[in-house]
Backbone as JSON Lines, residues from 0, in Angstrom:
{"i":0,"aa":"X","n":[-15.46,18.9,-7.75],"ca":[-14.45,17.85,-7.7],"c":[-13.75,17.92,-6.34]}
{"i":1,"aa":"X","n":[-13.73,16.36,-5.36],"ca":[-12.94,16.55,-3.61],"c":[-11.19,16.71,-4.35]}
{"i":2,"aa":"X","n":[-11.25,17.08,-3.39],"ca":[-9.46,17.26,-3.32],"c":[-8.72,15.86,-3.6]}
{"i":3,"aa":"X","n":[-9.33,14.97,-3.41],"ca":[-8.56,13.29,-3.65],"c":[-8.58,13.5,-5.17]}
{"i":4,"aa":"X","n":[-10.24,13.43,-5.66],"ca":[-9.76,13.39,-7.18],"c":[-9.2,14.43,-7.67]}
{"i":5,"aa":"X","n":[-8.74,15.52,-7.47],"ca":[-7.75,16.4,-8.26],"c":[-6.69,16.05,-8.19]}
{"i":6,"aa":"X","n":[-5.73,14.97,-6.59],"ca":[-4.81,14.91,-6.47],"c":[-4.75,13.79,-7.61]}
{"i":7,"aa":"X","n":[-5.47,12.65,-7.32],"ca":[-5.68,11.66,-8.4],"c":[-5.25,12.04,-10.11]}
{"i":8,"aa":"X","n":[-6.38,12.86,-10.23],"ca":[-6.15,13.27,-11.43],"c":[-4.86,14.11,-11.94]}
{"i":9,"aa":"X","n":[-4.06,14.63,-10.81],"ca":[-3.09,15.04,-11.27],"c":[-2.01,13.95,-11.17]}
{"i":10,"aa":"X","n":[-1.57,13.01,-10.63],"ca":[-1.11,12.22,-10.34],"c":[-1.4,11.21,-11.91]}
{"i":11,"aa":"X","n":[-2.23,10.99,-12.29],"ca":[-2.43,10.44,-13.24],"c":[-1.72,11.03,-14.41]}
{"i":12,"aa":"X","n":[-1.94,12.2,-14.88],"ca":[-1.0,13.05,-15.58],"c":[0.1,13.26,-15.8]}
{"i":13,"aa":"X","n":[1.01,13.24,-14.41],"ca":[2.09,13.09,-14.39],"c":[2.62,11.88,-14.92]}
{"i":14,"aa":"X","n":[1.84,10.75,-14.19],"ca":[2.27,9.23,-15.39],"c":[2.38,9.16,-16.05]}
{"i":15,"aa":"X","n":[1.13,9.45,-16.86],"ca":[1.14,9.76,-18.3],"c":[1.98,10.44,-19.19]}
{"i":16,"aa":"X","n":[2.64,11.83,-18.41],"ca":[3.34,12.73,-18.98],"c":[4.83,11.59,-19.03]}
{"i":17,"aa":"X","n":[4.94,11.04,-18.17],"ca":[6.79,10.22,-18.4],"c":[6.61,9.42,-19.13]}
{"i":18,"aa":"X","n":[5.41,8.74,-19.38],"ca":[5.19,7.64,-20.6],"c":[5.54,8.22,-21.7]}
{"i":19,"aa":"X","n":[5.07,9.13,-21.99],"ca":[4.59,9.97,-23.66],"c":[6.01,10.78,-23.89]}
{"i":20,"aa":"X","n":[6.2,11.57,-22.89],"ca":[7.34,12.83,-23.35],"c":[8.08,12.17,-23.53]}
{"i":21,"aa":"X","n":[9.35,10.95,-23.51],"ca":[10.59,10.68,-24.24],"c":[10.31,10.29,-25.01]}
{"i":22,"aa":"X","n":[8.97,9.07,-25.47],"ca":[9.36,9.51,-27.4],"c":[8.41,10.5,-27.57]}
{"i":23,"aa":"X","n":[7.4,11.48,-27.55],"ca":[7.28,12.65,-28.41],"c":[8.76,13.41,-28.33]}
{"i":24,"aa":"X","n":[9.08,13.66,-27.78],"ca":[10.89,14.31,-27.43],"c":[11.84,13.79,-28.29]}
{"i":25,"aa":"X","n":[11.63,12.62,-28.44],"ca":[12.52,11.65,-29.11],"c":[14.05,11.47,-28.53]}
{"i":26,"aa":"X","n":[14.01,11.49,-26.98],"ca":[15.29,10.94,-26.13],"c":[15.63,9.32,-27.06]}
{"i":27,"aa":"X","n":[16.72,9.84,-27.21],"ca":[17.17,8.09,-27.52],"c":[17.09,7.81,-28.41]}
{"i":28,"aa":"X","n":[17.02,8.62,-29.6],"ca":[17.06,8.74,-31.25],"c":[18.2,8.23,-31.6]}
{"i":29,"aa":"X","n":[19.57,8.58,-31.03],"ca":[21.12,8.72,-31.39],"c":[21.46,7.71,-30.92]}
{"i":30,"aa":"X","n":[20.66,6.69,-30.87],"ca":[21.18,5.58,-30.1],"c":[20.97,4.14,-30.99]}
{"i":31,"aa":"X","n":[21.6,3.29,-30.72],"ca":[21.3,1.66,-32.26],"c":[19.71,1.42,-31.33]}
{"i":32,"aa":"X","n":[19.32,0.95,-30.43],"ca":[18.24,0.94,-29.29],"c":[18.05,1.64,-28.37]}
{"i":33,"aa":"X","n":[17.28,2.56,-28.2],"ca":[16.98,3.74,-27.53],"c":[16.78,3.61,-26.46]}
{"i":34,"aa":"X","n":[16.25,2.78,-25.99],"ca":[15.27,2.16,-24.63],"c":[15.5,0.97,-24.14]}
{"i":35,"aa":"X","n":[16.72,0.74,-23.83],"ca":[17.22,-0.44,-23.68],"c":[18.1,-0.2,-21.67]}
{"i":36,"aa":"X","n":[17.29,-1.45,-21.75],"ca":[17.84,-1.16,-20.19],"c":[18.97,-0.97,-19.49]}
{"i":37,"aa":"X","n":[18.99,-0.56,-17.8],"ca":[20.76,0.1,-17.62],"c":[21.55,-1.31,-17.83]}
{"i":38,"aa":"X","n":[21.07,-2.28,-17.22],"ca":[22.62,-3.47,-17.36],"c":[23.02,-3.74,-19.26]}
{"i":39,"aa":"X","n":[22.16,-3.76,-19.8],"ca":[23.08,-3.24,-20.94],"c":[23.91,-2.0,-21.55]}
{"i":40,"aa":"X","n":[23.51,-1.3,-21.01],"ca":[24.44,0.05,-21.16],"c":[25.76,-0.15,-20.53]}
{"i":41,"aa":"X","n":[25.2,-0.77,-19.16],"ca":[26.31,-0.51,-18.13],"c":[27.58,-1.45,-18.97]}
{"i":42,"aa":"X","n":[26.87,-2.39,-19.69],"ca":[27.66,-3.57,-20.49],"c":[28.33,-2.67,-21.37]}
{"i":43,"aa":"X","n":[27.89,-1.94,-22.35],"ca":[28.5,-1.6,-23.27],"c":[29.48,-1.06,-22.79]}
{"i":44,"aa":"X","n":[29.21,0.25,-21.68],"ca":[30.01,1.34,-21.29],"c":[31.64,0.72,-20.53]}
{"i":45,"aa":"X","n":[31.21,-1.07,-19.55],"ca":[32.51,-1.7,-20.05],"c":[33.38,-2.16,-20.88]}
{"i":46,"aa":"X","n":[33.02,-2.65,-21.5],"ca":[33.25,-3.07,-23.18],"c":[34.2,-2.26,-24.05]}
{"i":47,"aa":"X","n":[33.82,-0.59,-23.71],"ca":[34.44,0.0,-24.14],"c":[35.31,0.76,-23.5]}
{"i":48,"aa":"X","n":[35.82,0.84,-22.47],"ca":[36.92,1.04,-21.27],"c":[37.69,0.25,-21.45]}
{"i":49,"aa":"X","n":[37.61,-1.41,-21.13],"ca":[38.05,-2.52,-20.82],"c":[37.74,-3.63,-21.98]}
{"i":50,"aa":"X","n":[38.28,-4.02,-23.36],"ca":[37.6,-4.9,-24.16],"c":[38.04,-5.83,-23.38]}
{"i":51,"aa":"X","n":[38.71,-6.36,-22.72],"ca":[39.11,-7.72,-22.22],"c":[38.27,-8.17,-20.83]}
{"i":52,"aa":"X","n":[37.69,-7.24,-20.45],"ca":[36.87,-7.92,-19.06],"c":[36.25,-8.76,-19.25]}
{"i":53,"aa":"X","n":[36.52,-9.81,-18.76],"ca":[35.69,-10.97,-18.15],"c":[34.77,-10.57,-16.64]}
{"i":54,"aa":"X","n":[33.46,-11.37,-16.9],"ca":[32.44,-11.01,-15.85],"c":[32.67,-11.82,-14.92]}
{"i":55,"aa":"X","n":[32.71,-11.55,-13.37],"ca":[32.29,-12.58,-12.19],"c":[31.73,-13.66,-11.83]}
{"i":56,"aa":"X","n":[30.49,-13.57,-12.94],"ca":[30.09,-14.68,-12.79],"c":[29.19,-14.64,-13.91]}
{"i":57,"aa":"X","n":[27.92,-15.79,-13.92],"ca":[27.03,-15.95,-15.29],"c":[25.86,-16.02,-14.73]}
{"i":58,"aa":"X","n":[24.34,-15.55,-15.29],"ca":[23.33,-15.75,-14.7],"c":[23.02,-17.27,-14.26]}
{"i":59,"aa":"X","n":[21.77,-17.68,-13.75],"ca":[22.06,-18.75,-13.63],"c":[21.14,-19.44,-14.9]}
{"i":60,"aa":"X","n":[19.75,-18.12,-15.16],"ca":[19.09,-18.76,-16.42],"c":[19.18,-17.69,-17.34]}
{"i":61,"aa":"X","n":[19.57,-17.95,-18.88],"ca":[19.8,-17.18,-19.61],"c":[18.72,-16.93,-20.73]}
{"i":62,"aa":"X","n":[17.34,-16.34,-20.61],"ca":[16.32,-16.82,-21.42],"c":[16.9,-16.9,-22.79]}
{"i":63,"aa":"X","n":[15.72,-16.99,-23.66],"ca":[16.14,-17.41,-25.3],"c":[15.77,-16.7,-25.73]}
{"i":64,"aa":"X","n":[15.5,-15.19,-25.22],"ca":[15.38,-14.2,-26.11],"c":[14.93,-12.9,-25.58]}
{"i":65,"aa":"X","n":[14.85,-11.82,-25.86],"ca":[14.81,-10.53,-25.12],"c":[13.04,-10.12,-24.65]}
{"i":66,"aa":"X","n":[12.27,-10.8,-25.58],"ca":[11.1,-10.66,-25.24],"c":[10.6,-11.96,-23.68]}
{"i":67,"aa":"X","n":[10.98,-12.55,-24.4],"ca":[10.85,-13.72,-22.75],"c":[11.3,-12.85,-21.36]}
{"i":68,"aa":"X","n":[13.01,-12.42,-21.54],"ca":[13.59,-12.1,-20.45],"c":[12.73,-10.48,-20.14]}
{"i":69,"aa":"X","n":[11.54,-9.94,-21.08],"ca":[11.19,-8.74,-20.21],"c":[9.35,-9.16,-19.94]}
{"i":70,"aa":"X","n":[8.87,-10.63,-20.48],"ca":[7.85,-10.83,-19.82],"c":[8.23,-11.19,-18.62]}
{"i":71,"aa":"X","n":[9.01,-11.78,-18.03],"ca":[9.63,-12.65,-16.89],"c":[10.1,-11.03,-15.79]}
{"i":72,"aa":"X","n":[10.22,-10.26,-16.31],"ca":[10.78,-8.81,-15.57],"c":[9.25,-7.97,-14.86]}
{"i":73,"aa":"X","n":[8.4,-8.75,-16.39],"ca":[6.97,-7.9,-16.21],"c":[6.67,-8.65,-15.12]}
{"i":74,"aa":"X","n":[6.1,-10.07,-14.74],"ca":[5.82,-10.9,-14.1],"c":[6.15,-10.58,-12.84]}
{"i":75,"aa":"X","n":[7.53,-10.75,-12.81],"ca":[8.19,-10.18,-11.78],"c":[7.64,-9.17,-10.85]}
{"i":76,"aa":"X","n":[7.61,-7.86,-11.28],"ca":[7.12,-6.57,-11.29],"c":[5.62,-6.68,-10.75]}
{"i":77,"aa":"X","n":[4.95,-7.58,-11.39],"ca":[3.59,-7.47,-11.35],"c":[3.38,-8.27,-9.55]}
{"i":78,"aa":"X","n":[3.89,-9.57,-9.86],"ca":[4.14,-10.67,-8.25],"c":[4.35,-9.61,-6.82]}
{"i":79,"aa":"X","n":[5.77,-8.65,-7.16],"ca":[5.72,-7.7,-6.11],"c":[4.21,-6.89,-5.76]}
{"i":80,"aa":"X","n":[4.09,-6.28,-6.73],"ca":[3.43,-5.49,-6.42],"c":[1.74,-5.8,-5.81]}
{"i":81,"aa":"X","n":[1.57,-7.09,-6.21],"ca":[0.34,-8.0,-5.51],"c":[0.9,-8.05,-4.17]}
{"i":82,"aa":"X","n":[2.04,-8.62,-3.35],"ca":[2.28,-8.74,-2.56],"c":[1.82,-7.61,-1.59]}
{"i":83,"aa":"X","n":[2.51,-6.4,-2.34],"ca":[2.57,-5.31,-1.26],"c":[1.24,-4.87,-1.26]}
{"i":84,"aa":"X","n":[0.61,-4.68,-2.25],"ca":[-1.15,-4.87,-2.37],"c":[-1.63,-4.73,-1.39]}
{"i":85,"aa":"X","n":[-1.96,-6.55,-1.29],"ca":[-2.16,-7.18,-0.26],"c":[-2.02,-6.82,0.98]}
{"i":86,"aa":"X","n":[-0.21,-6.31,1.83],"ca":[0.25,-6.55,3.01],"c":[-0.65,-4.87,3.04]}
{"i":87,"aa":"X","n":[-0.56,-3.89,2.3],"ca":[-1.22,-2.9,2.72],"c":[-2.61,-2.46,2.81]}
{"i":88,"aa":"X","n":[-3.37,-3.75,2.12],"ca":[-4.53,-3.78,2.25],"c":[-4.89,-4.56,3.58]}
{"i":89,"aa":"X","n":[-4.33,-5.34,3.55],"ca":[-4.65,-5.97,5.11],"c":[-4.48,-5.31,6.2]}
{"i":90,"aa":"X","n":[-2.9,-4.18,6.33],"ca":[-3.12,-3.55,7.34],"c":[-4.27,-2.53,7.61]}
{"i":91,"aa":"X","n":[-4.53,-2.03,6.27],"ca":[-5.67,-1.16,6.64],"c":[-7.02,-1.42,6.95]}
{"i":92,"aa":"X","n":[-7.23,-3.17,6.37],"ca":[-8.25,-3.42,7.01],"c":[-8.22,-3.83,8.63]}
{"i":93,"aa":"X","n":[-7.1,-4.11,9.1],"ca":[-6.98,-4.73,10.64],"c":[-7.37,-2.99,11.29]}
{"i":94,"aa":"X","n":[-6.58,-1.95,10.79],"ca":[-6.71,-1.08,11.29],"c":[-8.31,-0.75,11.66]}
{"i":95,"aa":"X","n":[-8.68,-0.6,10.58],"ca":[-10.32,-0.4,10.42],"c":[-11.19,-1.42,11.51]}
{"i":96,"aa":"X","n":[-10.92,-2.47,11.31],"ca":[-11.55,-3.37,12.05],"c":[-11.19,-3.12,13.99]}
{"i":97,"aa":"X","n":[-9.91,-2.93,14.27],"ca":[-9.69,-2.15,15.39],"c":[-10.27,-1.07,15.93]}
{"i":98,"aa":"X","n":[-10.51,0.01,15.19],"ca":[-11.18,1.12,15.2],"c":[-12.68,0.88,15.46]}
{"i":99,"aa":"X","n":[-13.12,0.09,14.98],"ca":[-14.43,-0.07,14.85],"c":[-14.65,-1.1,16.19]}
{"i":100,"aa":"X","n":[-14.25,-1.66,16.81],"ca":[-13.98,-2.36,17.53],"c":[-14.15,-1.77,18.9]}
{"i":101,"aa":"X","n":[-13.11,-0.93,18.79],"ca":[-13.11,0.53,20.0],"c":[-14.2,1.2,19.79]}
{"i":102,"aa":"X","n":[-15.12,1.51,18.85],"ca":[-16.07,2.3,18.72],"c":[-17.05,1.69,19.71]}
{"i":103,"aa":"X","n":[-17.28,0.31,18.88],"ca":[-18.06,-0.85,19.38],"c":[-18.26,-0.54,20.91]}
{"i":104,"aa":"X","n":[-16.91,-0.82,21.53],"ca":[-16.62,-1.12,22.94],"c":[-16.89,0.16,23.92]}
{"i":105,"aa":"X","n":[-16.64,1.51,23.1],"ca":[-17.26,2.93,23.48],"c":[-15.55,2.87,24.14]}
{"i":106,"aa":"X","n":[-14.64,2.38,23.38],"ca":[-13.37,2.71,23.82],"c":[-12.85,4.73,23.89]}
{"i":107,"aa":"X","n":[-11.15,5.1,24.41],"ca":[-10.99,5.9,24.01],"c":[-11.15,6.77,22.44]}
{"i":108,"aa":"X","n":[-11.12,6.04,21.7],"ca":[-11.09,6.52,19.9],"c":[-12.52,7.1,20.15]}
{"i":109,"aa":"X","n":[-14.19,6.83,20.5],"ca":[-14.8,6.81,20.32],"c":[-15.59,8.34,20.65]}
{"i":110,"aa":"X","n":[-14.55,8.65,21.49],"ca":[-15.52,10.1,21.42],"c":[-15.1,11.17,20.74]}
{"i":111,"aa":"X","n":[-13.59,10.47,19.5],"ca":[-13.18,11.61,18.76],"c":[-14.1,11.25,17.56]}
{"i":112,"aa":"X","n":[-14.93,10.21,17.5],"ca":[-15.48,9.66,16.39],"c":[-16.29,10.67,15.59]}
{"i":113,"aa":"X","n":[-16.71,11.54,14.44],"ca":[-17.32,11.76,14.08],"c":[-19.1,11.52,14.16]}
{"i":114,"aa":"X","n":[-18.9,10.13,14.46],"ca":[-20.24,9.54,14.06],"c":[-20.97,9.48,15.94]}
{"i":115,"aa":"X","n":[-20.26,9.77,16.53],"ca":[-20.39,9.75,18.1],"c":[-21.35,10.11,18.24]}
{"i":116,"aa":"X","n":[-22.27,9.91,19.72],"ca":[-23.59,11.16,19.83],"c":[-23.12,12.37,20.21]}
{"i":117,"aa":"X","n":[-23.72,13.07,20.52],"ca":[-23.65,14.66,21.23],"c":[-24.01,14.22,22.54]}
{"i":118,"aa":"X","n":[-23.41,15.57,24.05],"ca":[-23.34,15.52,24.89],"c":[-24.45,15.42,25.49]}
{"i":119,"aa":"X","n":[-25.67,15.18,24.77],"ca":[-26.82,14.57,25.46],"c":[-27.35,13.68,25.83]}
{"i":120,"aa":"X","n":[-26.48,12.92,25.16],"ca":[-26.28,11.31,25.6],"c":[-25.34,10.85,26.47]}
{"i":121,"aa":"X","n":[-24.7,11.83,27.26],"ca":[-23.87,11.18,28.27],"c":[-24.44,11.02,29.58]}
{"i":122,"aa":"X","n":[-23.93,9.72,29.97],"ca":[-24.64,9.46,30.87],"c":[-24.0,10.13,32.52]}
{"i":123,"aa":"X","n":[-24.22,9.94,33.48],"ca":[-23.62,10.38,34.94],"c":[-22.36,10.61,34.97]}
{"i":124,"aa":"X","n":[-21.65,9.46,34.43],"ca":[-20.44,9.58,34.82],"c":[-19.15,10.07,34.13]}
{"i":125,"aa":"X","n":[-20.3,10.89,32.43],"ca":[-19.48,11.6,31.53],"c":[-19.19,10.66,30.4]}
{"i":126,"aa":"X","n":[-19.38,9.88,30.28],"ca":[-19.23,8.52,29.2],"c":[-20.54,8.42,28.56]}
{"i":127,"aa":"X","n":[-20.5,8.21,26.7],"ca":[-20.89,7.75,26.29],"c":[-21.76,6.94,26.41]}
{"i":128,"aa":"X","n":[-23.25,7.03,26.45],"ca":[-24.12,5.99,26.76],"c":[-24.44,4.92,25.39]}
{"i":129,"aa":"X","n":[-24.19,3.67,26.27],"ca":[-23.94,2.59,25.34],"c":[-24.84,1.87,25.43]}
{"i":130,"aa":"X","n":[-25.7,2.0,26.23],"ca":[-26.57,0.63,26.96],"c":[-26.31,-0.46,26.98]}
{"i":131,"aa":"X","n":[-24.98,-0.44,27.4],"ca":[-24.22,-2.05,28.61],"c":[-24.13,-1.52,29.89]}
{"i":132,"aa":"X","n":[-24.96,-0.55,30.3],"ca":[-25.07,-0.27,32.09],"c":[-23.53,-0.15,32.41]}
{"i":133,"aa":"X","n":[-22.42,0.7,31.43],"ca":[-21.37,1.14,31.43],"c":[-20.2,0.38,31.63]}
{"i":134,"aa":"X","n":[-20.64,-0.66,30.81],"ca":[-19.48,-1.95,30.68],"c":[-18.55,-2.23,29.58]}
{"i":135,"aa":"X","n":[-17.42,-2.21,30.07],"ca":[-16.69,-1.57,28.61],"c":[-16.75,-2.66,27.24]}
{"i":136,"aa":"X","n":[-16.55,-4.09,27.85],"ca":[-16.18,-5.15,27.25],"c":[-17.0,-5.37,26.63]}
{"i":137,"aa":"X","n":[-17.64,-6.31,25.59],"ca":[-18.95,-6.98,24.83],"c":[-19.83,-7.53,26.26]}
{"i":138,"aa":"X","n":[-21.2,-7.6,25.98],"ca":[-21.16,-9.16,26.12],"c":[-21.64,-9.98,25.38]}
{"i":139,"aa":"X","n":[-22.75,-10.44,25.86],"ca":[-23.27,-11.75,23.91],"c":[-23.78,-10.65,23.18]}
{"i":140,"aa":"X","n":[-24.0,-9.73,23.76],"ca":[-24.87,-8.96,22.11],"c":[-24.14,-7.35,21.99]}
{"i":141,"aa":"X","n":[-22.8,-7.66,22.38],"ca":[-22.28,-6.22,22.17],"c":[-21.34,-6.31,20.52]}
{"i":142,"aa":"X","n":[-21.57,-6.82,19.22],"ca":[-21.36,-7.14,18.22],"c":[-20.03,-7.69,18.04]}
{"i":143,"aa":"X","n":[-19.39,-8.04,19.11],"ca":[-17.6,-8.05,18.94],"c":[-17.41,-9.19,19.27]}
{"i":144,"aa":"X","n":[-18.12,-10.2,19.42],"ca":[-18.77,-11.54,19.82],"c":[-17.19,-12.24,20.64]}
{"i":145,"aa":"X","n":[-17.51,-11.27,21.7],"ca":[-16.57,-11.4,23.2],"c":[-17.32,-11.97,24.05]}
{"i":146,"aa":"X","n":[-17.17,-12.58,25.07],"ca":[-18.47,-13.25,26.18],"c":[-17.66,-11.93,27.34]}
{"i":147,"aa":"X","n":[-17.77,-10.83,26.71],"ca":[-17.61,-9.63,28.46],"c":[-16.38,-9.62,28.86]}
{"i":148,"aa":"X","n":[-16.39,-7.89,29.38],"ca":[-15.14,-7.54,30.32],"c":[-14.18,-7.58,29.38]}
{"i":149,"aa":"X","n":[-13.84,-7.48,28.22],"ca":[-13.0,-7.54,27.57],"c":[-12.07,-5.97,28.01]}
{"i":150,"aa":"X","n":[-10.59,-6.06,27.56],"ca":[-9.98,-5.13,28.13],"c":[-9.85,-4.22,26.71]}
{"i":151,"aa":"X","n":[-9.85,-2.67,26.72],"ca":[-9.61,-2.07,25.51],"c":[-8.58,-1.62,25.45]}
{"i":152,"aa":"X","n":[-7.19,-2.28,25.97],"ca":[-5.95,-2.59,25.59],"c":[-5.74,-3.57,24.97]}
{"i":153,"aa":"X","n":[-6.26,-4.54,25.46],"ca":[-5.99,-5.74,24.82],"c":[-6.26,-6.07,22.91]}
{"i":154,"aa":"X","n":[-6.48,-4.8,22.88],"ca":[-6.74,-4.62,21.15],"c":[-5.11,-4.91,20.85]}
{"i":155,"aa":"X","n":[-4.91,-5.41,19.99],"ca":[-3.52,-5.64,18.79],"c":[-3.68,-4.49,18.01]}
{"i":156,"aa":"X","n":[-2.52,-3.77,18.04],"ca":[-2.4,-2.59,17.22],"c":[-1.36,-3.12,15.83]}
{"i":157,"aa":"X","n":[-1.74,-2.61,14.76],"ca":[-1.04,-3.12,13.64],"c":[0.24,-2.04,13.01]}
C-alpha cells in the first residue's frame, strides 16, 4: 500500500469516526433536539437571558419548513464546493499544461524532469538535445503549436 493510500485511508476514518461517535456516544441525549444547529441554540440561549429581545432584522426568505431550509443549506454546501472543485482543478491543470510546455520547449524545469535523458544526450553546448538545432521556441512541429522563437518566460504562471 503507497503512502497516499494510507494517508487516504486514514483520512477516511477519521470522517467516518465524527460521523458515527456522537450518536454511538449519544452527545445530545439531554437535549428536546440533539442536533440542531448553532443559530438555534444561539436563539434559545437569548431567549433565556433576555425574554424580551427583539431581533435586528428578519430573513428575507423564511422557508416552510425545517426540511426545505436544510435541503437549501445542502444545495448550498454542495454549489460551493463545485466551485472550488473546479477553480482547483483548473489550476492544476494550467499548471500541468505549463510544465509540460517547458518540457516541450527543453525549458529550465526540464532537466529536473524525471523523465529527461541522461548526460548522453547532451549536446556541445551542455543542453538537452531536442532536435530543433537548439532552438528554444516551437516551430510547426515542436507540439506547442507556436510558429517559433517563442520566449520561455513568456509562459503565464498560475
Amino acid at each position: 500500500m503507497s503512502r497516499n493510500a494510507k494517508i487516504n485511508a486514514l483520512l477516511l476514518l477519521v470522517v467516518a469516526a465524527l460521523a458515527v461517535l456522537p450518536l454511538a456516544l449519544g452527545l445530545g441525549d439531554h437535549k428536546k433536539e440533539p442536533f440542531t444547529g448553532s443559530d438555534s441554540e444561539a436563539e434559545t440561549a437569548i431567549t433565556e437571558i433576555e425574554p424580551d429581545y427583539e431581533p435586528w432584522f428578519s430573513p428575507l426568505y423564511e422557508p416552510p419548513s425545517g426540511e426545505i431550509e436544510s435541503a437549501l443549506f445542502a444545495l448550498q454546501a454542495a454549489l460551493g464546493a463545485g466551485v472550488l472543485a473546479y477553480y482547483f482543478g483548473l489550476r492544476r491543470g494550467r499548471r500541468q499544461g505549463e510544465l509540460r510546455a517547458l518540457a516541450d520547449r527543453g525549458g529550465p524545469d526540464a532537466a529536473t524532469d524525471t523523465s529527461a535523458p541522461d548526460d548522453s544526450s547532451r549536446d556541445s553546448s551542455g543542453d538537452h538535445s531536442t532536435g530543433r538545432e537548439g532552438s528554444v521556441g516551437g516551430g510547426s512541429g515542436s507540439g506547442s503549436g507556436g510558429s517559433g522563437g517563442a520566449d520561455v518566460s513568456a509562459v503565464r504562471r498560475a
